[in-house]
C-alpha positions as CSV (number, residue, x, y, z in Angstrom):
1,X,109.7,236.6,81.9
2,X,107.6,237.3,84.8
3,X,108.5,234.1,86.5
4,X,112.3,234.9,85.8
5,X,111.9,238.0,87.3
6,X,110.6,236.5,90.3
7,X,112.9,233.6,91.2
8,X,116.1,235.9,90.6
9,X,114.3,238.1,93.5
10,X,113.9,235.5,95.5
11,X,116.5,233.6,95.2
12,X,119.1,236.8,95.4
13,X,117.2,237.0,98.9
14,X,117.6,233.4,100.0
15,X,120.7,234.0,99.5
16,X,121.6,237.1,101.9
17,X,119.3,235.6,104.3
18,X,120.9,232.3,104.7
19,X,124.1,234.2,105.1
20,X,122.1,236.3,108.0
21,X,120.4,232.9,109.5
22,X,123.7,232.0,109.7
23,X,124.9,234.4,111.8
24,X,121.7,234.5,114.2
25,X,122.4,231.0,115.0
26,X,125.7,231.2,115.9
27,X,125.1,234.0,118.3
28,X,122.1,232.2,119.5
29,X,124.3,229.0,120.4
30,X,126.7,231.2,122.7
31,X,126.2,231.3,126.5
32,X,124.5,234.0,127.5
33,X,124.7,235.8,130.7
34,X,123.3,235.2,133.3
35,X,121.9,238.5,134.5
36,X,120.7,239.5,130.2
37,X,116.9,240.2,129.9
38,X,115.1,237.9,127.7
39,X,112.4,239.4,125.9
40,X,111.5,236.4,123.8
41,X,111.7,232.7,124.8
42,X,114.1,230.7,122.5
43,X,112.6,228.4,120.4
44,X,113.7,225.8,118.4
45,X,114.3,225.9,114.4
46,X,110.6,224.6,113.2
47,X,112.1,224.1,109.7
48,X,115.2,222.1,108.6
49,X,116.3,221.8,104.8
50,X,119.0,218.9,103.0
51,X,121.3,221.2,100.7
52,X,122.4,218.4,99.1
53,X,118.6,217.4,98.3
54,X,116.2,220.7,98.0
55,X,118.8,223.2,96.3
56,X,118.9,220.3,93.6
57,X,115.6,220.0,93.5
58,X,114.5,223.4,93.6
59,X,117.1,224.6,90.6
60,X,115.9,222.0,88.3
61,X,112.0,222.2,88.9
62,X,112.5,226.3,88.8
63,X,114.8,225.8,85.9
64,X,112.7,223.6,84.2
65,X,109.2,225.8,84.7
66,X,111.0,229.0,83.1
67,X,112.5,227.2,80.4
68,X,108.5,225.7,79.6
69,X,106.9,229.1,79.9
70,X,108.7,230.1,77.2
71,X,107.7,227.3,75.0
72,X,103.4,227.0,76.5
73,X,103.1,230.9,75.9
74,X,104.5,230.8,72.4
75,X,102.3,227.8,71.3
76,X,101.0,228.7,67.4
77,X,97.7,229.7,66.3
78,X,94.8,228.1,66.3
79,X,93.4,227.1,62.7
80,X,90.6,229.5,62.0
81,X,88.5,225.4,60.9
82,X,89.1,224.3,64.4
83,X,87.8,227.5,66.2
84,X,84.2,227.5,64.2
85,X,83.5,223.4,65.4
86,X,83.9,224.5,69.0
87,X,80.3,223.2,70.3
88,X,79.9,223.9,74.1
89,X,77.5,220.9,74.3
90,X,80.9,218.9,74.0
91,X,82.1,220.0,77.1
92,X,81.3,218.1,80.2
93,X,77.6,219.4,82.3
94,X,80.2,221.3,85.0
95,X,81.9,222.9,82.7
96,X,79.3,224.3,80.2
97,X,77.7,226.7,81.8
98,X,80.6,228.8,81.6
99,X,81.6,228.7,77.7
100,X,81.4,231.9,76.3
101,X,81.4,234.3,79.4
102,X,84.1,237.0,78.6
103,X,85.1,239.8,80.2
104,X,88.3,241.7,79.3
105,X,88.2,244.2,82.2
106,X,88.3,241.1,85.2
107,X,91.1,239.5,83.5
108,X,93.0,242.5,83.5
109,X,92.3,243.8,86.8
110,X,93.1,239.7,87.6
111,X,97.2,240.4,87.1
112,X,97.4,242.9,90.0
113,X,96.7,240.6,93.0
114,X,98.4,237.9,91.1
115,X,101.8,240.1,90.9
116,X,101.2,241.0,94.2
117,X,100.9,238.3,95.9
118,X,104.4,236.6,95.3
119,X,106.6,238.8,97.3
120,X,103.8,238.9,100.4
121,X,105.7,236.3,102.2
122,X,108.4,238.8,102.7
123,X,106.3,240.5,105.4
124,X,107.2,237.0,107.2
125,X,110.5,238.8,108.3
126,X,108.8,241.3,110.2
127,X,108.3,238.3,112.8
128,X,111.2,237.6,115.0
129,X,110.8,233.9,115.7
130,X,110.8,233.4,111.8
131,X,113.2,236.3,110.9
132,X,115.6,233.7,112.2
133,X,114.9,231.0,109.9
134,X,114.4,233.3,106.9
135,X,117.1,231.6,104.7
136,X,115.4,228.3,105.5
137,X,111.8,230.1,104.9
138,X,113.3,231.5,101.6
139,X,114.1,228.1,100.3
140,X,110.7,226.4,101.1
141,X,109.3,229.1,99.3
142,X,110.9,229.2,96.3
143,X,110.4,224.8,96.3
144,X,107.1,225.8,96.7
145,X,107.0,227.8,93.5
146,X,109.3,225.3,91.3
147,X,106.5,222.5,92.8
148,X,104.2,224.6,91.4
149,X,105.7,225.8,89.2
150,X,106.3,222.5,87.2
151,X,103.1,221.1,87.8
152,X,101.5,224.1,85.9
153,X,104.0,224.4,82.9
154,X,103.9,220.5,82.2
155,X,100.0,220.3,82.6
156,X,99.6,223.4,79.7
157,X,101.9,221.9,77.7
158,X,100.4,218.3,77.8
159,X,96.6,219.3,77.1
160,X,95.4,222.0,74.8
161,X,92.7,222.9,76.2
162,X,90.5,226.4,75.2
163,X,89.7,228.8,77.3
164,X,85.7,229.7,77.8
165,X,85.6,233.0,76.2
166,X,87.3,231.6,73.0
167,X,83.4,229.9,72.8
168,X,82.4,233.4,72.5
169,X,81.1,233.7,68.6
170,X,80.9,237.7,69.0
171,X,84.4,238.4,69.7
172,X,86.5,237.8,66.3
173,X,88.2,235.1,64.6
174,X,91.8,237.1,65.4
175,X,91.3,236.6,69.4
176,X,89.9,233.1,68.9
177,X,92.9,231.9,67.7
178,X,95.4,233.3,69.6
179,X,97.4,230.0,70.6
180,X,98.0,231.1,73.8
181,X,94.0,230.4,74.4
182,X,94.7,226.8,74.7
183,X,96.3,226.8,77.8
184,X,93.1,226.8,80.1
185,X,94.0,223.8,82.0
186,X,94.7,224.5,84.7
187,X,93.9,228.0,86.1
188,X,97.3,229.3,86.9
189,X,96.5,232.6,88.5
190,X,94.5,230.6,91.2
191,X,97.5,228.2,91.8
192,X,99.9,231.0,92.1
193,X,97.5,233.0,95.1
194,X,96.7,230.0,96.8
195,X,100.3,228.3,96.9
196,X,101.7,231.6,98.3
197,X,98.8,232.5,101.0
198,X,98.5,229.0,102.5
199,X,102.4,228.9,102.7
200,X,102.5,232.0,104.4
201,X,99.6,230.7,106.8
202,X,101.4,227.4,107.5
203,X,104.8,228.7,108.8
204,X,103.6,231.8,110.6
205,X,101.1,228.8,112.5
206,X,103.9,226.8,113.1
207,X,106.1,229.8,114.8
208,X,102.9,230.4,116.8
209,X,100.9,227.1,117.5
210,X,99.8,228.7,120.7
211,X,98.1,231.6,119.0
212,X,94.1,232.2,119.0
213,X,94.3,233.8,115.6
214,X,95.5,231.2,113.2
215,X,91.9,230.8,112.2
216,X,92.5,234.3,110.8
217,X,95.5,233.5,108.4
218,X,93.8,230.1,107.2
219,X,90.4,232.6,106.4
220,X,92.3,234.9,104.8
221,X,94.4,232.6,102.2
222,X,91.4,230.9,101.2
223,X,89.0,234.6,100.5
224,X,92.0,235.5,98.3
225,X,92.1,232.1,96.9
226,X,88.8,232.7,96.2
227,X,88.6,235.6,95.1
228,X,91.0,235.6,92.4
229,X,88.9,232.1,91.4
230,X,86.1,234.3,91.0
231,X,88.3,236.8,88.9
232,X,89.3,234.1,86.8
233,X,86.2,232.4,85.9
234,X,83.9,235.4,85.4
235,X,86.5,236.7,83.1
236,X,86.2,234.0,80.9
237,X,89.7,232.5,81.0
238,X,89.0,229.3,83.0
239,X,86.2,226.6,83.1
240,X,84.8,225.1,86.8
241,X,87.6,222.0,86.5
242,X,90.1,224.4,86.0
243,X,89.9,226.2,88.7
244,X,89.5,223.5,91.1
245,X,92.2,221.8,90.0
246,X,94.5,225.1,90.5
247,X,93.2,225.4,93.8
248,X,93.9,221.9,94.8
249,X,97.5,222.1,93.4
250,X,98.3,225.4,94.9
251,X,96.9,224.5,98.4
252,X,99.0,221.3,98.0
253,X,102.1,223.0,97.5
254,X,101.7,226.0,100.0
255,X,101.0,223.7,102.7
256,X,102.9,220.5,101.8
257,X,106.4,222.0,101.2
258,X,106.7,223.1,104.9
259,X,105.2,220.4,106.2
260,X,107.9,217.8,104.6
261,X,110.5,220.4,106.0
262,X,108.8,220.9,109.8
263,X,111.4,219.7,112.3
264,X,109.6,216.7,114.1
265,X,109.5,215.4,117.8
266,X,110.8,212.5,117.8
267,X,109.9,211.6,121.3
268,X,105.9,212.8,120.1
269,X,106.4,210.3,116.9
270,X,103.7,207.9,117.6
271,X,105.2,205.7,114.8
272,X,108.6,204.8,113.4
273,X,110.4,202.5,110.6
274,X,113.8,200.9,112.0
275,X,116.1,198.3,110.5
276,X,115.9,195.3,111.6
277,X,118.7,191.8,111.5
278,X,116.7,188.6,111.2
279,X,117.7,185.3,112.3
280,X,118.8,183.8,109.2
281,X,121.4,186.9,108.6
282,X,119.0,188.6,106.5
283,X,118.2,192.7,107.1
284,X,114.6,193.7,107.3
285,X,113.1,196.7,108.6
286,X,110.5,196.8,111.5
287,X,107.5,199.2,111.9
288,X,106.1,200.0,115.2
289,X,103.2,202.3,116.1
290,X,102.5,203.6,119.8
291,X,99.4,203.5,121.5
């Protein structure tokens, strides 16, 4: 529901925004006159998305993940005999030393940053170089999530994992078995934090690549990365694999979805890939690299 929520948000947003983009960029591409003050240098779009390609894309990975929430967070209990053969000495040496650890509070207090974080990069707009672009930043971000988004649902779904605290033999049988315990791999929470910060630090860097301050952003997205890591292993709801593999996938998709959709220089490109007609008729494709 949460994740509903959240897409219909956004992408009722993209959608006024690309409207708006729209309109900035045809007043942008009219001659101005000569004598107007320029407060800001124009610049040119940073970001470029293929309709036909990422709106596809986007729909069915976003569908997709919404449709498998439903199905991962509804995921029957777990049979009372399987719950009392948990052995923590079955678990691998770096992930041991967490079984058992529990802490109801932390995993509570856990889902405040987590719903916080995923409308943050709306403060993106208060930017004018990327206020500009915001129907194209509104896409990437939403890709992003359904990226993210897919990669989460499919990985809960596919391994049953339990979470640490379920090792805990003081806490009753009820708990223990809640099937929704079996969904440790891999620590969502962190995923969500750390996809949304790093995208956030990505474009506002690539607006401002002449800035002295990026180092802050890039700080920044990983202490909250890390900090919700911290929340979610202390509270007992993920083991040491888990949350590195969340951190790796939600790094991953904050900084990789702009990065595929970064405008590029073409007369920077140091290599290139261009067809190529052979002597014997035959089409081929040449790749050149320059020094």
């Amino acid at each position: 529901m949460r994740a509903l929520l959240l897409l219909t948000l956004l992408a009722s947003f993209t959608a006024n925004a690309q409207n708006d983009s729209t309109s900035a960029r045809d007043e942008d591409d009219r001659p101005s006159s000569p004598f107007a003050v320029q407060t800001l240098q124009p610049i040119e779009h940073v970001y470029n998305i293929n309709k036909a390609v990422d709106y596809p894309i986007t729909l069915v990975l976003g569908g997709t993940s919404i449709y498998m929430l439903t199905i991962v967070y509804s995921k029957k209990p777990t049979p009372v005999a399987d719950i009392l053969k948990l052995n923590k000495n079955d678990l691998p040496s770096y992930d041991r030393w967490t079984a058992g650890w529990h802490d109801d509070n932390l995993d509570k207090a856990s889902y405040i940053p987590f719903y916080a974080v995923m409308p943050l990069p709306l403060v993106l707009l208060a930017d004018k170089r990327i206020s500009k672009d915001k129907g194209t930043i509104g896409v990437m971000y939403l890709e992003a999530f359904a990226f993210e988004g897919i990669l989460y649902t499919s990985s809960v779904y596919f391994v049953d994992r339990f979470r640490p605290d379920v090792y805990n033999t003081s806490l009753s049988l009820d708990y223990r078995t809640n099937g929704n315990f079996r969904n440790s791999f891999f620590a969502g929470h962190v995923a969500v934090v750390a996809n949304t910060t790093f995208f956030m630090s990505s474009v506002w860097c690539s607006y401002h690549p002449e800035s002295h301050i990026k180092w802050v952003w890039y700080t920044g997205s990983a202490a909250a990365t890390l900090g919700m890591a911290y929340m979610r292993l202390y509270a007992g709801k993920h083991f040491t694999s888990d949350i590195a593999t969340g951190v790796v996938v939600g790094v991953g998709c904050g900084l990789l979805t702009p990065a595929l959709h970064k405008n590029r220089d073409m007369k920077k490109q140091r290599w290139s890939v261009l067809p190529d007609l052979l002597d014997n008729g035959k089409g081929g494709f040449t790749f050149s690299y320059r020094l």
